[in-house]
C-alpha positions in Angstrom: 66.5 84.9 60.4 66.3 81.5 58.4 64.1 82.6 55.9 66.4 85.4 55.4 69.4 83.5 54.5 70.7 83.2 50.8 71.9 79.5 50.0 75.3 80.4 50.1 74.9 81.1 53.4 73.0 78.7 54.7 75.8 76.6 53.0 78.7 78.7 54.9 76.8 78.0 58.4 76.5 74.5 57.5 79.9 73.9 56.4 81.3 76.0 59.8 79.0 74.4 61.9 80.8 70.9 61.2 83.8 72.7 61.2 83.3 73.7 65.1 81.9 69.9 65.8 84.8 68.5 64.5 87.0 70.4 66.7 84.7 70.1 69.8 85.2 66.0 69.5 88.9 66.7 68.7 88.8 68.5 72.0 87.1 65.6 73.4 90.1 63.4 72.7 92.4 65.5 74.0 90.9 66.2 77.1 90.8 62.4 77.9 94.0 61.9 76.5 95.4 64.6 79.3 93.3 62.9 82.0 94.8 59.6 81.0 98.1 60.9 82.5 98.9 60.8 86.2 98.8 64.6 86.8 97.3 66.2 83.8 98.0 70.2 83.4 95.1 71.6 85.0 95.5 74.8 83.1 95.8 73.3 79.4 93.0 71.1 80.5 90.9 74.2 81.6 91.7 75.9 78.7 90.6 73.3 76.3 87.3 73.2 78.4 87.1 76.7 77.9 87.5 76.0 74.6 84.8 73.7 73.9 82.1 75.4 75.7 83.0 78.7 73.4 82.6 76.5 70.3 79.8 75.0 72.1 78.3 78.8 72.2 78.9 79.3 68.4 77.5 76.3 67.2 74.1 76.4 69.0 74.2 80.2 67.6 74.4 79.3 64.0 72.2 76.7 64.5 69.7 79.3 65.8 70.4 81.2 62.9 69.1 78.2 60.4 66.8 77.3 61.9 63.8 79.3 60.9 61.1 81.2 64.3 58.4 79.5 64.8 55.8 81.5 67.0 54.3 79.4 69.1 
């Protein structure tokens, strides 16, 4: 699918792509801020789990997507 990318998108991805990163280490920080308290809200705290594997899921998918098949 790589080769079939214009530039503009292959620009789009790469721009998202560190869109979603940023957000997975902001989701980072507030994950251990929440554990840092004595008794963190388990259901925030699964939800931003949640969270980060889903824009865990999208990343490696548009990295997929750049990179280009290689038949092995």
């Amino acid at each position: 699918m790589a080769d079939r990318l214009t530039d503009d998108e292959k620009r789009a991805f790469t721009v998202e792509i560190e869109r979603l990163r940023q957000e997975h280490r902001d989701l980072d920080s507030a994950i251990e801020a929440l554990m840092l308290v004595g008794q963190p809200d388990q259901l925030q705290l699964q939800r931003f789990k949640k969270r980060k594997l889903a824009l865990r899921d999208r990343i490696t998918f548009l990295d997929d997507q750049l990179t280009p098949d290689i038949i092995a």
